[in-house]
N, C-alpha and C positions, 0 to 999 in steps of 0.2 A: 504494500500500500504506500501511496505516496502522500510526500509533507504535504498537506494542506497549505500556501504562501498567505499569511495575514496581507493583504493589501488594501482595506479599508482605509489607507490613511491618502490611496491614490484615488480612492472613489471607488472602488470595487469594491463588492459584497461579500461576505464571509458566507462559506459553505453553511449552507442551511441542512444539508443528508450529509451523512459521514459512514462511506463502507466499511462495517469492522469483520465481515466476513465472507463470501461468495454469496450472493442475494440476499445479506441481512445489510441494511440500511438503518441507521439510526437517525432520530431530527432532533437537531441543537438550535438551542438558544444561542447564538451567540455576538454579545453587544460590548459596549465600552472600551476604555480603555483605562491601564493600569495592572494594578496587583489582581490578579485573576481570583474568582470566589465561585468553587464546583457547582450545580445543582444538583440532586437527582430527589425527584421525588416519589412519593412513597406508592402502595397498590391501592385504587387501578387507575391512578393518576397520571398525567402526563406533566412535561416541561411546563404544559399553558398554566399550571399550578399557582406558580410563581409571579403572573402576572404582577400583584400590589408590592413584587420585592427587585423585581429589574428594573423603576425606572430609579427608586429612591439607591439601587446601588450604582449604579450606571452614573446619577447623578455625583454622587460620593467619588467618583474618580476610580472606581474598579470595572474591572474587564468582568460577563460576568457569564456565564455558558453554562446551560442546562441543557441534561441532557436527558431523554424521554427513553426507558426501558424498552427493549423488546418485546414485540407484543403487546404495545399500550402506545395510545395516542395516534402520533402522525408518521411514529416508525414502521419498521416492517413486524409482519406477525407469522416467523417461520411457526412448524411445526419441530418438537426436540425437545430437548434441557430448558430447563429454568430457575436452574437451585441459584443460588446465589453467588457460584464461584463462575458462572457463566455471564452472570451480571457484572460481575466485577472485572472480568476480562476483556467484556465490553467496553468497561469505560476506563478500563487501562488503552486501550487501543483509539479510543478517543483522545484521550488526551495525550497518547503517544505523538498521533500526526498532528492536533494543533499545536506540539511542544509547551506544553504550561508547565509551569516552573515555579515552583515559590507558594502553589494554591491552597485557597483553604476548602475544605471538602465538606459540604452542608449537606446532608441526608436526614428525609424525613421520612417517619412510620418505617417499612418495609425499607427503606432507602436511605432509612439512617444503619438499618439491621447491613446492606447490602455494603456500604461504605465502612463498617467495622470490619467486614471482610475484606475488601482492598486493601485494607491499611497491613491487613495481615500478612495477604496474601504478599502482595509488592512492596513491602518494607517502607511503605512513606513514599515510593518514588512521585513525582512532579507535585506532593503532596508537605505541606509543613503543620498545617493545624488541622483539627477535624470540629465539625460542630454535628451533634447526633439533637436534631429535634423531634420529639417526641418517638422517639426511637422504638423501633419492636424488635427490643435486644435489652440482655443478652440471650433469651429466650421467649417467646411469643407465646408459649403453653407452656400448663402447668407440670411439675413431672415429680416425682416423690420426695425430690431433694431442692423441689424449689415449687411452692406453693402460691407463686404470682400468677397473676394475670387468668388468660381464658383455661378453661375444660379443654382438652383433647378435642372431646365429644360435640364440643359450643361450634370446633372448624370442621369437622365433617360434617356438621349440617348445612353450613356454607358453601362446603363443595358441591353438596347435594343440591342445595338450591342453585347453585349458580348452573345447573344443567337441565334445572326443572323452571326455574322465572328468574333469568337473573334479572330484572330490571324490579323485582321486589327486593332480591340480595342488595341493591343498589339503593334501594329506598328503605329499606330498614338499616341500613351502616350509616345514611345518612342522618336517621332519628338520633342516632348515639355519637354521630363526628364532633358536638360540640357540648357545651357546658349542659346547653340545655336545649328544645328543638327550636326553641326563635331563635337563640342566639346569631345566628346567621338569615338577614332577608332571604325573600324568596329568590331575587332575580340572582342573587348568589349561591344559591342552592343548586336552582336552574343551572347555572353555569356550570357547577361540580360536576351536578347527575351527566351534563353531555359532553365532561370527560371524560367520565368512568365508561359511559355507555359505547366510545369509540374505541375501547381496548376489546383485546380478542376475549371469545369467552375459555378457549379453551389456556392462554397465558394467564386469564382470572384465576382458573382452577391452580393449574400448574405452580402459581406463586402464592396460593393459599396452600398448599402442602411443601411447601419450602418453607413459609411462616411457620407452621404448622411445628416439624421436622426437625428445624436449626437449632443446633445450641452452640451457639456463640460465648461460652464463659470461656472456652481456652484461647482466643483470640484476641480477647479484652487484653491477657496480660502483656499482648503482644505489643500494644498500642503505646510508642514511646512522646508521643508529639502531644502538644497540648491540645487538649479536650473540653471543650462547651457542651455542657448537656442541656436545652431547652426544655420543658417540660411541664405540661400541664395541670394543675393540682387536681382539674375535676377530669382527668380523662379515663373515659369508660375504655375506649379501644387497647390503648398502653399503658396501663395505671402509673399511678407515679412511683410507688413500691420499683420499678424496674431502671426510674433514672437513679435510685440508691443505689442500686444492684449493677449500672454501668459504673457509677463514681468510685466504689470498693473496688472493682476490676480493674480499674484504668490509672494508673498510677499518676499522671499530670493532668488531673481534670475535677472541673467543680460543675457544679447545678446552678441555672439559673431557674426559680421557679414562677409559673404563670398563672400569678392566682382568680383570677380568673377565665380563664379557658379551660376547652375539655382538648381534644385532640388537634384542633382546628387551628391549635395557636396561633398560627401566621393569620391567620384573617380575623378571628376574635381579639389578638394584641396585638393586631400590624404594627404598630410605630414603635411598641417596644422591641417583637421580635425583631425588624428589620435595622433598631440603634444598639442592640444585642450585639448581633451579628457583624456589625461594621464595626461596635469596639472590641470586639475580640480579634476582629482580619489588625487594625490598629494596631492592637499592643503589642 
């Protein structure tokens, strides 16, 4: 694969598809300029997530590229893998050809879980800081020797739905995405639902049993670069019990916490989460 040439400063467009594999296509956000700040966000979300945090960074003076999972959004949706080491290869290969250097790695929900794995997997490469918001990590189910968060039994029923109505699967995550269910207007609701709705059904499924499956405690310890944990105090999705359970694991990282939000952070505490996140790229 070849370098992607940043020439936006000639008037040229920055690659909007990024090939990370033979007919897998990925779609980036990719704006500004400066110290560069990762996106990925979380299931069944795409880059468009991001919306209310690209212009307030962009304006801040960072570069800032998100990047939309396989099988969700405006990427491509092979049929294969979808664990998380697949993810993460992905957006190693990403940012291999745009060369970023010095970035900080912002992952939400499933996509903060996916971004603990990077860090592991590739040692920090083109990576200096990490920010996990609202993170489904370091386990997303509960297991005999760690009592957080959903039942086993709570994601297979999800699976099942998502083959039987996902667009109720869709509409019941969305009752539970925030503090409470006004918390978020409608036309913002609206917006969610037809992201969600434009990822594959069968990558829904597939990264609801990688949620499901992962246990991410042995990669925590891996993580040496400092650490932002985000984190909702009312969140039903990723309880807050599990930013404890990332900050014991991670030896250079503290919790910021959002006392009022549920999973939804970024859009419930926009202007904090997004002065969060610039003074931690900052320090």
């Amino acid at each position: 694969m070849e370098k992607v040439v940043d020439k936006t400063k000639s008037g040229i467009s920055r690659a909007e598809y990024i090939e990370v594999e033979t007919n897998v296509r990925l779609h980036i956000t990719d704006a500004g300029e400066g110290r560069p700040i990762v996106l990925i966000p979380g299931w069944p979300l795409s880059d468009e997530m991001y919306e209310y945090q690209y212009n307030d960074l962009i304006n801040n003076n960072f570069r800032v590229v998100g990047i939309t999972l396989r099988g969700f959004g405006k990427s491509d949706k092979p049929y294969g893998k979808y664990n998380y080491d697949v993810h993460a290869s992905d957006i190693e290969k990403v940012l291999d050809i745009l060369d970023i250097k010095d970035a900080v790695l912002a992952g939400f929900s499933m996509g903060g879980a996916i971004a603990i794995r990077y860090v592991s997997l590739y040692n920090g490469t083109h990576i200096a800081k990490l920010a996990l918001c609202g993170a489904a990590a370091p386990i997303w189910t509960q297991r005999n020797d760690f009592p957080y968060n959903l039942p086993v039994n709570a994601v297979d029923g999800l699976i099942k739905l998502n083959y039987k109505d996902r667009p109720k699967l869709l509409s019941d995550f969305a009752k539970i995405f925030s503090a409470t269910e006004s918390s978020l207007n409608e036309g913002i609701g609206t917006w969610l639902n037809g992201i969600c709705l434009s990822a594959s059904s069968y990558a829904t499924a597939q990264c609801l049993i990688a949620l499901r499956d992962t246990d991410l405690r042995g990669d925590l310890a891996k993580i040496k670069i400092p650490t932002l944990i985000m984190h909702g105090k009312k969140d039903k999705i990723c309880s807050f019990d599990l930013a404890g359970q990332m900050k014991a694991g991670i030896s250079d990282s503290h919790i910021v916490a959002f006392e009022n939000s549920g999973h939804s952070l970024f859009l419930e505490e926009t202007h904090k989460f997004n002065t969060e996140l610039i003074k931690f790229t900052l320090e």
